[in-house]
C-alpha positions in Angstrom: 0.0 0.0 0.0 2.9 2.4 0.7 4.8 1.5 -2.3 1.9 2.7 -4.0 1.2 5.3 -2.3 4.9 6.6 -3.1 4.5 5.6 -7.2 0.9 8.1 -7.5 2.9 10.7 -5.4 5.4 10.7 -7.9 2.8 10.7 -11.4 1.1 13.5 -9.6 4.2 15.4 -9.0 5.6 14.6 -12.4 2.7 16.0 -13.9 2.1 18.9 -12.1 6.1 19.8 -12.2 5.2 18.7 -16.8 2.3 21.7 -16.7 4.3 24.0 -14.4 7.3 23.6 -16.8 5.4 24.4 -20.2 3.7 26.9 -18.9 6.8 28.5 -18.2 8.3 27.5 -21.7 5.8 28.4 -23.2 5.4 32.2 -21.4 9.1 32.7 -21.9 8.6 31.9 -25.8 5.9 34.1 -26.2 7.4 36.9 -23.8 11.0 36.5 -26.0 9.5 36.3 -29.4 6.1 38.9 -29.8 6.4 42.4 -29.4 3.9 44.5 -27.6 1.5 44.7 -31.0 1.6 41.0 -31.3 1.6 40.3 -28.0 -1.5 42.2 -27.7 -3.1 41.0 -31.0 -3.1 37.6 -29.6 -5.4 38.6 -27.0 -8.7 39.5 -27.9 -9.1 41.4 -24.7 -7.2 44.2 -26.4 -8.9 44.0 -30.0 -10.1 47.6 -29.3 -6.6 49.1 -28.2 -5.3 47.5 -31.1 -8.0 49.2 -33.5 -6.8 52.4 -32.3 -3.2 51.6 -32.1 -3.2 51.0 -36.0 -6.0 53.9 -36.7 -3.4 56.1 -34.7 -0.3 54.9 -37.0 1.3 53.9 -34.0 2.1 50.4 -34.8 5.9 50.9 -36.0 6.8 52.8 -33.0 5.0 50.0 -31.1 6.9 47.6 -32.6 10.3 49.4 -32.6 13.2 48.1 -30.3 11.8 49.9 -27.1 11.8 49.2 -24.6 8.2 50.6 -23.7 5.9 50.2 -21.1 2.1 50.1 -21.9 -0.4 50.7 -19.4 -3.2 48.4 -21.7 -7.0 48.9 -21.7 -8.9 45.8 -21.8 -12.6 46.2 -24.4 -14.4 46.4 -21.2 -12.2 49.3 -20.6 -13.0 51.0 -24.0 -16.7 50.0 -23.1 -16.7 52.3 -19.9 -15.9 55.8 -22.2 -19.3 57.8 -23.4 -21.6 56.1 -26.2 -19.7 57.1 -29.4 -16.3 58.0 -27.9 -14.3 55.3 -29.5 -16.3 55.3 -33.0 -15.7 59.4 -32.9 -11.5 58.9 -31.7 -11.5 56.2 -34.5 -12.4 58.8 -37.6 -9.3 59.8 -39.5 -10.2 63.7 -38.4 -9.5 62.7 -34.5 -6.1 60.7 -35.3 -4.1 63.7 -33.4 -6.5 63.3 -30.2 -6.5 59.6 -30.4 -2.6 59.7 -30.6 -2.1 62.0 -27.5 -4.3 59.7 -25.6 -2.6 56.4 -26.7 0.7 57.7 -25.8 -0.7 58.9 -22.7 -0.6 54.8 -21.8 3.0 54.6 -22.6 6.2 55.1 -21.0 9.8 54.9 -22.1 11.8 52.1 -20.4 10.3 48.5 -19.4 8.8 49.2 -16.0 8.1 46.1 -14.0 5.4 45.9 -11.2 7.9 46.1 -8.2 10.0 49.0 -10.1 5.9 50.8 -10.3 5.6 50.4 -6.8 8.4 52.8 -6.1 7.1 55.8 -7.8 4.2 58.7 -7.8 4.2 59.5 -10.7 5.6 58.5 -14.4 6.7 60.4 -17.5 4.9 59.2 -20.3 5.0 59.6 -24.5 2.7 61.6 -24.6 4.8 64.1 -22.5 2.6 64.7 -19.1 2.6 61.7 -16.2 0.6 60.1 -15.1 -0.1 59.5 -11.4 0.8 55.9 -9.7 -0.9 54.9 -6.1 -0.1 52.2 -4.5 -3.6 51.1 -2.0 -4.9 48.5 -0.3 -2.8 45.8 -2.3 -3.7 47.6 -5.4 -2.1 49.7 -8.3 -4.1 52.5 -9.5 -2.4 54.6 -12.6 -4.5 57.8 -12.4 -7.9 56.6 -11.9 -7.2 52.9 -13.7 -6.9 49.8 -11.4 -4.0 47.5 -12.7 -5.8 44.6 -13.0 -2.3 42.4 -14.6 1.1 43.0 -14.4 4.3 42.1 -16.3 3.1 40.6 -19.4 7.1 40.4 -20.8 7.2 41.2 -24.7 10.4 41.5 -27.1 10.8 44.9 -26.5 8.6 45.8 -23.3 6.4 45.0 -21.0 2.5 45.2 -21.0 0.2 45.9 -17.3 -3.2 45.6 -18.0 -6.0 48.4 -16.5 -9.6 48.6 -15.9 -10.0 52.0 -17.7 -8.9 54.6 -20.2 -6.7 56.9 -19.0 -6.8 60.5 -20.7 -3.8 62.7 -20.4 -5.2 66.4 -18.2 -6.1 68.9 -20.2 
């Protein structure tokens, strides 16, 4: 009975150490190999940002060596804005407003979560900051919560937030 005790211990651990190990491969590959565009292509949490990203003509810059950090609203983040907002920042005529607020979400450098922590405020593309607050457990970029942090790309690092941020003024 012990013996076989010992031999299902060992499948159990040998799969769970299998799955713990690809997952890991598997991150690392996709972290080392996509930039931030692809990265966020692949999810289609971010079909909206990356809508904007390309009606902005911010793709190449996007995809240049970096590295960036992009603070990245989810749909249901684009969903929150006024009825119309993202139709109306979509229209050729609003590319200059839509690109001041997209590079309001960016900042040079490849920011971790523990480096964010440390700060009050970061300098972003756009050229304002943005305000960092660090609450109950929580990481609030102006009034967006960080909802997921370090997403590692080929030249960056993605956290994901709850809302648009739009630079003041």
């Amino acid at each position: 009975m012990k013996s076989m005790f010992i031999k299902a211990t060992k499948l159990v651990s040998a799969v769970v150490l299998t799955v713990v190990f690809s997952a890991s491969v598997l991150a690392n590959h996709h972290g080392s190999k996509m930039d931030i565009v692809d990265t966020a292509a692949s999810n289609s949490d971010f079909s909206t940002l990356v809508a904007a990203v390309k009606a902005a003509g911010l793709v190449d810059a996007l995809k240049g060596e970096g590295p960036l950090t992009v603070f990245a609203p989810t749909n249901e983040a684009f969903a929150k804005l006024p009825a119309g907002t993202v139709e109306s920042l979509l229209l050729p005529e609003n590319k200059d407003k839509l690109v001041q607020i997209l590079t309001y979400h960016v900042v040079a450098g490849k920011v971790m979560a523990a480096d964010v922590v440390k700060v009050d405020s970061a300098k972003t593309l756009e050229g304002s900051s943005v305000t960092v607050t660090v609450a109950n457990g929580g990481v609030k970029i102006d009034n967006a919560n960080v909802i997921k942090t370090d997403i590692k790309t080929s030249n960056g690092v993605i956290h994901v937030i709850d809302s648009v941020i739009m630079p003041k003024g």
